[in-house]
C-alpha positions as CSV (number, residue, x, y, z in Angstrom):
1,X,13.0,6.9,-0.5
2,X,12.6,4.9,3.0
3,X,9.3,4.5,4.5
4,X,7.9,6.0,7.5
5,X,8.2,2.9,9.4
6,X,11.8,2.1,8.7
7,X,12.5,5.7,10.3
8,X,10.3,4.7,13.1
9,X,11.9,1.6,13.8
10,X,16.0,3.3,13.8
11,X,14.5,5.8,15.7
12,X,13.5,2.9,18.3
13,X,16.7,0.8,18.2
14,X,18.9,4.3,18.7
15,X,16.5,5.5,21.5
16,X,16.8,1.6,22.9
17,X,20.9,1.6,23.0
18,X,20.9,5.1,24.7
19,X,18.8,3.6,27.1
20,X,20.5,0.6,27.9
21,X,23.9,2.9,28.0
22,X,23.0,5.5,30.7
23,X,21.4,2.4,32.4
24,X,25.1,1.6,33.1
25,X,24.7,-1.5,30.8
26,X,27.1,-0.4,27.8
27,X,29.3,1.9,30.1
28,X,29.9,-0.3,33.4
29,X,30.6,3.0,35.9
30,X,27.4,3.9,36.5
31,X,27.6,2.1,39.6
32,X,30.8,3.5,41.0
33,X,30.7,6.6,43.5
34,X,33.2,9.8,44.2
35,X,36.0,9.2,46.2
36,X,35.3,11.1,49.1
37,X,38.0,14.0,49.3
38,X,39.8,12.9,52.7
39,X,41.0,9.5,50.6
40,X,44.5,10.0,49.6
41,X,46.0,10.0,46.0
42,X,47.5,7.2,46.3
43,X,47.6,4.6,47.7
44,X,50.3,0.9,48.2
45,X,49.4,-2.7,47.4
46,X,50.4,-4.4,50.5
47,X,50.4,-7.6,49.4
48,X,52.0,-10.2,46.9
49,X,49.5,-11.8,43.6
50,X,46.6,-9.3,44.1
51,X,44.0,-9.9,41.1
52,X,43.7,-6.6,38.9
53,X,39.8,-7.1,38.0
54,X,37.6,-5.7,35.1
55,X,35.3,-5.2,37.6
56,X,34.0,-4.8,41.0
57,X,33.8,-8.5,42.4
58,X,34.9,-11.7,42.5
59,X,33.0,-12.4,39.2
60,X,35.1,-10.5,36.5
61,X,37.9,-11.4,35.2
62,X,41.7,-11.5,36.4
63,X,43.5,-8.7,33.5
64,X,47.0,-9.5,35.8
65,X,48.1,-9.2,39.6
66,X,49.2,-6.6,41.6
67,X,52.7,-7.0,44.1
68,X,53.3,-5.2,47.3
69,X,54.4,-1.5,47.0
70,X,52.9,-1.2,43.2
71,X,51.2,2.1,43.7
72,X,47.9,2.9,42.0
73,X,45.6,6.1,41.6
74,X,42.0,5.6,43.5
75,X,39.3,6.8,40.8
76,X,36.2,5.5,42.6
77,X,34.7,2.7,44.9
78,X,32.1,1.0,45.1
79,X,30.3,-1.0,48.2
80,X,32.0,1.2,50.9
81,X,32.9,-0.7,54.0
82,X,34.6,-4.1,54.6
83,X,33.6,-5.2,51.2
84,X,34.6,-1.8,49.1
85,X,36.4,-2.2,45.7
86,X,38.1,0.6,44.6
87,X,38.8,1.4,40.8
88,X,42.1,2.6,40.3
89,X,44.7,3.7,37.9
90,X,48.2,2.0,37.9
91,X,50.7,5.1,38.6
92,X,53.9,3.2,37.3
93,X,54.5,-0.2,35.5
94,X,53.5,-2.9,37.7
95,X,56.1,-5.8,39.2
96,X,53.4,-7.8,37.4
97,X,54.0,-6.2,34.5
98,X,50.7,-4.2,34.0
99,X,51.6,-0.6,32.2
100,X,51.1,2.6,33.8
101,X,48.4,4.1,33.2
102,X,46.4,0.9,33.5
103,X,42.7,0.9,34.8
104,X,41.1,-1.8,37.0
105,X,39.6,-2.7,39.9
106,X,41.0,-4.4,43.6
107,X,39.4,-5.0,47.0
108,X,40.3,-2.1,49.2
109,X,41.4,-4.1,52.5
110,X,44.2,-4.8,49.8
111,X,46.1,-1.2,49.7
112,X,47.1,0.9,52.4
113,X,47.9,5.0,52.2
114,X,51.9,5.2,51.9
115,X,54.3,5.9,54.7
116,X,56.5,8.6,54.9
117,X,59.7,6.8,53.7
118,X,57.3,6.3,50.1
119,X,55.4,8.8,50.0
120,X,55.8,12.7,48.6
121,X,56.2,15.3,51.6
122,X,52.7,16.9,51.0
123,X,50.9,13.0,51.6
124,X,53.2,12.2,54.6
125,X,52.0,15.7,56.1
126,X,48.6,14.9,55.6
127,X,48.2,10.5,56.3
128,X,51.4,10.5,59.1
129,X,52.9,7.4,58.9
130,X,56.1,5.7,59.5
């Protein structure tokens, strides 16, 4: 039979990792916010050798690059405004050769919404383009 103390102390370490997990420590989204609902569903690389990031900075790792038209899903951003990094899903294999399906993060001033000649009907009604 285990002492009371031994049950005290698991009870500590288990209360400790939930801790650090909602914390954002074990989870790493904790950070991110919403997409706001005008953002579209998609959105184009528009350029060539773009890192695809395990996180939100300059300071995570490269997991591959992005090349212009690769289209990926925005999940969430974070640091809204000329510095935003958005967290988004790869909608097709990459030219880089990323699968779908793939999660990561690139700097927003990176993608662009499509045009009409890429985009599904129902985005080119709502974004415009050309």
């Amino acid at each position: 039979m285990k002492s009371a103390s031994t049950y005290t102390r698991l009870r500590t370490v288990i209360a400790a990792v939930g801790a650090m997990t909602m914390a954002g420590l074990g989870v790493g989204t904790a950070y991110a916010s919403e997409v706001p609902p005008s953002k579209p569903t998609s959105e184009l690389v528009m350029t060539d050798a773009l890192n695809f990031r395990a996180g939100p900075n300059t300071d995570y790792v490269a997991r591959g690059m992005l090349y212009a038209n690769d289209e990926v899903e925005i999940i969430s951003y974070r640091n809204a405004g000329p510095n935003q990094w958005d967290k988004v899903r790869l909608l097709r294999t990459s030219a880089g050769g990323l699968p779908a399906g793939s999660v990561g993060w690139v700097k927003q001033s990176y993608l662009a919404p499509p045009t009409c000649a890429s985009a599904p009907d129902d985005q080119c009604d709502l974004y415009g383009g050309g």
